[in-house]
N, C-alpha and C positions, 0 to 999 in steps of 0.2 A: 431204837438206839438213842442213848443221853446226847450222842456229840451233834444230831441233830438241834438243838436248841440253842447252837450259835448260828448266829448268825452268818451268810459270809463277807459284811462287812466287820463282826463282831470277831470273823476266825483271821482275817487278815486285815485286821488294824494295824501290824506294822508296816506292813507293806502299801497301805495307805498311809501312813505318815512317813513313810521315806518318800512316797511321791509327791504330798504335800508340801514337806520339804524343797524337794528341786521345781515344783510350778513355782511354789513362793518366793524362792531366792531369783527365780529367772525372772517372775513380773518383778521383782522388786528392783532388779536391774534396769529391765525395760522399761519401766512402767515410774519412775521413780515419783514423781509428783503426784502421781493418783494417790500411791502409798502414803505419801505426807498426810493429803487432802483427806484421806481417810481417819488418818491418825488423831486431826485437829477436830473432828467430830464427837467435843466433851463435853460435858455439862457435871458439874462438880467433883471433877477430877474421872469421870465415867464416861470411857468411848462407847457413844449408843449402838452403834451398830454391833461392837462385840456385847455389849451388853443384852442386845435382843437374840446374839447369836448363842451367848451361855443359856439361856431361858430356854431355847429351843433344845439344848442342851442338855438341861439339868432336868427340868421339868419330869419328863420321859423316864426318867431313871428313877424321882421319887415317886412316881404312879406305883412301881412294884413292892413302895414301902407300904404297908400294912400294921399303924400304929396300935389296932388293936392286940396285933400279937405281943406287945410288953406281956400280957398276962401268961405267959407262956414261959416268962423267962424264969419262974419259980420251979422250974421241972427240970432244970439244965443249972444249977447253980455253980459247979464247978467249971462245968466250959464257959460258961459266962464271966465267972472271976477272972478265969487265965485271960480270956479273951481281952477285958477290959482291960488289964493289968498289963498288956503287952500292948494293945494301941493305944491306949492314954497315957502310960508311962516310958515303959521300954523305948518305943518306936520314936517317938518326939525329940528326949532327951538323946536317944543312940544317936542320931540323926545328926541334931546338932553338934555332939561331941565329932562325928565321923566329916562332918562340913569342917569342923576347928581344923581337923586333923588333917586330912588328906586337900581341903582346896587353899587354905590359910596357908597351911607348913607344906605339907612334901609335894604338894602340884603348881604352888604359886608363881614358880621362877618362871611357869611354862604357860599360865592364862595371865589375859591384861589387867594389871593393877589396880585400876580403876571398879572392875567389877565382882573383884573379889568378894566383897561385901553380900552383894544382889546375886551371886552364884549362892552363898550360903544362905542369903534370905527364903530364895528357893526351895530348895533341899526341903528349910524347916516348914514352909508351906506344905511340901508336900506331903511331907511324914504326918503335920499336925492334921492333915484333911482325913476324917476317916474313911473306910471301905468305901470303892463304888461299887452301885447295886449289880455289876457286871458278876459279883461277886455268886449273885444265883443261879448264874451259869455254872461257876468253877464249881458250885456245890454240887449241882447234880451229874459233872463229872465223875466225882465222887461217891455218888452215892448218901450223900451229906444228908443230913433229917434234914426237912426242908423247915418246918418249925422251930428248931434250933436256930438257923441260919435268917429265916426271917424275924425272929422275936431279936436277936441282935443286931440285924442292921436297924431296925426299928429303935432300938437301945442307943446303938452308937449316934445317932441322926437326931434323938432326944438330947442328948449329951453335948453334941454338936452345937447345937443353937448356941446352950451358955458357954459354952469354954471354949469355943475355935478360937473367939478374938484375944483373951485374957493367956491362954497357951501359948497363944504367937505370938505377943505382944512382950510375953516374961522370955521368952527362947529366943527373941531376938535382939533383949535389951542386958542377955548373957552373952551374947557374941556382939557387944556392942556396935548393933544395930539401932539407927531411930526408924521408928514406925510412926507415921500421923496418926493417933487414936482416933479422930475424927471419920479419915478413909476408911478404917482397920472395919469400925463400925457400922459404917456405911453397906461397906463389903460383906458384912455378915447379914444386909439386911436386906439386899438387894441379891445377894446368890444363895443364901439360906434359910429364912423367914418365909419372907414372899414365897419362891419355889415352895418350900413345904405347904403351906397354905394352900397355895393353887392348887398343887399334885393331890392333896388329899380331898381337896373341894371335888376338881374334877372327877375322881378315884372312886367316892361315895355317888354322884351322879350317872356316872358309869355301872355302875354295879348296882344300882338301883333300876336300870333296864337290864339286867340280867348279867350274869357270867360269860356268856358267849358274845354278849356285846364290850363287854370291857377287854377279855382275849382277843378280839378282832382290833380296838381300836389299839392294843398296846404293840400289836403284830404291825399296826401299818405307819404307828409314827414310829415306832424302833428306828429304822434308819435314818427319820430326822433327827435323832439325839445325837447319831457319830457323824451326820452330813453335818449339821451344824461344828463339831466337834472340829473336825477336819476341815471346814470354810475357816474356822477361828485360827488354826494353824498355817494353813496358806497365807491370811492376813499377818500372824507373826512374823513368821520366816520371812514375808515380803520386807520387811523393817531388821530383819536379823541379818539379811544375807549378805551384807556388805562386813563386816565382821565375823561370821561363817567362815565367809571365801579367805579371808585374810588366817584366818586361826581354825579349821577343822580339826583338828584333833579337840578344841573344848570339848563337843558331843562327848566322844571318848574318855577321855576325864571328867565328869558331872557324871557318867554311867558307874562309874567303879563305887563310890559311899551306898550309892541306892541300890545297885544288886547286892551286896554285903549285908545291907540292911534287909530286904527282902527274905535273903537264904536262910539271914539272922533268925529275923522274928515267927519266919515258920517253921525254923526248926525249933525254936523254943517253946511256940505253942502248942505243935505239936508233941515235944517229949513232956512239958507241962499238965497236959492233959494225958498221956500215957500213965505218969508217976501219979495224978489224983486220982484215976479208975477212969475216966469219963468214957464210954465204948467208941469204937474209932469212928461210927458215925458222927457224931459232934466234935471230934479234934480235927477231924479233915475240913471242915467250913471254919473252923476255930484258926486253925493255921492258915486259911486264905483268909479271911476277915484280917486276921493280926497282920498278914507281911502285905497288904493293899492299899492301894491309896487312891482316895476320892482326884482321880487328878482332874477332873473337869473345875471341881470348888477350886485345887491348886492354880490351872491356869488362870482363873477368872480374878482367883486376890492379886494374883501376882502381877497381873494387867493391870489393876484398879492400884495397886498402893507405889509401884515402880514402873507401868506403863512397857509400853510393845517392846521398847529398845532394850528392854535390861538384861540383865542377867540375869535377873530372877524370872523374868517369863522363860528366856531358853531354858534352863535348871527344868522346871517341871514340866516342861514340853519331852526332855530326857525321860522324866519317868512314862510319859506318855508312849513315846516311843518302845521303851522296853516292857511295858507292862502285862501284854497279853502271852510274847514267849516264855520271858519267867514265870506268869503264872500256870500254863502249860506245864512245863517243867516240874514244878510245885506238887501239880497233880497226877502226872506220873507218878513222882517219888513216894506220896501217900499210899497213892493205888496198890505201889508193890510192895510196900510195906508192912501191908497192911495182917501180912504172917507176924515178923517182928514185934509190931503193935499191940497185938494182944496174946501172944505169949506173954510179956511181960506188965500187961495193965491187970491191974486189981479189980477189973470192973465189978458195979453193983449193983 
């Protein structure tokens, strides 16, 4: 059975970050000075202890990239157009316009003034972060070519390097937003660069003792990537909950732009790829690739360039939260779709 290949802290990541949530808001009550004490542990604007906690984080997840499959991506040209076309352009810009629209204007009377800004800062973090590799799960949900689906995270994660900073930097200086160019870069070098480097050093030394030793060692740190994940969240919240407690319905409003967003962009990659031919093996990873978002990179800028307190870390701790139901969801909807689908695709 595919559904075996979640994990079950992979199948109930929300349910761990709802608990996350309430240990963090309660030490952070309890515990209030540690929380600080923690907090003041920087070194160029970088909390180290989250800093080593994303690494533990990130890392894990780029071992599954396999940069050699770019050469793959010549066989899937149409899913890979829409694909591209939908998280590099669609998703970023909708994102921002749906932050303008919904926390600027029609939610603002009802979150605090002050963070208005750092909620949308958020948002665009999130949207701008491409896929996370969680994504090779939802594929084989689907049934998704698993080639396809690797040769584009591989793609987007290329892509990543040069334009995460320059995207954010331009979408946040449209919502007049300042960003330190300085941090911005920093951020890309320290949860993106590095990360890639190591993952694929290690990746290659792995798989140079064999196949069955790089699937055991990806099998045993799996759960340090979301323990980490989930430590990073407890420390948030410890720092959020005083502000939580005063204003809970925020969560609830930061949720509404990003599932919109979400339903958005997989429904349009996938009818996208329906209308080019592409067979529904590659629109079904096309359409979780486009509506996903790397929220681990998300949380990690959004700590480095706005820090624990903001807004912008709660915002994409939101997507964290909703991210594995929706894309549940997602995968349903393809699944049974998938009569609809190719009745009407031109495949070739």
């Amino acid at each position: 059975m595919q559904k075996s290949s979640m994990s079950v802290f992979e199948r109930y990541l929300t349910v761990w970050v709802v608990l996350c949530i309430v240990v963090g808001i309660g030490l952070g009550q309890v515990f209030p000075g540690a929380a600080r004490t923690i907090g003041a542990w920087e070194v160029a604007r970088v909390n180290l202890p989250v800093g080593l906690l994303i690494w533990v984080m990130i890392i894990p997840m780029l071992l599954k990239v396999d940069f050699a499959a770019l050469g793959e991506v010549r066989h899937h040209m149409r899913g890979i157009g829409v694909t591209l076309f939908v998280n590099w352009l669609v998703k970023p810009f909708s994102m921002a316009f749906l932050g303008w629209l919904f926390i600027r204007q029609w939610f603002a009377p009802y979150l605090p003034a002050d963070q208005i800004d750092s909620y949308i800062a958020g948002l665009i973090l999130l949207a701008a972060a491409p896929c996370t590799a969680m994504v090779f799960v939802w594929s084989r949900l689907t049934g998704g070519d698993p080639l396809f689906t690797l040769s584009q995270v591989a793609l987007n994660d290329s892509i990543m390097i040069v334009a995460f900073a320059p995207l954010v930097a331009f979408l946040l200086g449209l919502s007049a937003i300042t960003v330190p160019w300085d941090t911005l870069l920093t951020s890309v070098v320290l949860y993106i660069l590095i990360p890639v480097v190591l993952a694929q050093w290690l990746r290659r030394a792995l798989l140079a003792r064999g196949q069955a030793v790089f699937d055991a060692a990806l099998h045993r740190i799996g759960p340090w990537s979301i323990g980490a994940l989930l430590l990073t969240l407890v420390l948030l919240f410890a720092f959020q909950g005083e502000a939580i407690l005063q204003q809970p319905l925020v969560i609830a409003l930061l949720a509404v732009p990003i599932l919109i967003q979400v339903f958005f962009n997989s429904a349009l990659a996938y009818w996208l790829n329906r209308v080019a031919g592409e067979k529904h093996a590659v629109a079904c990873p096309s359409a979780l690739i486009g509506a996903s978002n790397f929220f681990e990179l998300a949380v990690a800028t959004a700590i480095s360039l706005f820090g624990f307190h903001s807004g912008a870390a709660l915002a994409t701790v939101v997507g964290v939260l909703i991210e594995v139901p929706v894309m549940l969801l997602v995968v349903k909807v393809v699944n049974s779709s998938k009569g609809w689908y190719e009745s009407g695709s031109s495949q070739r």
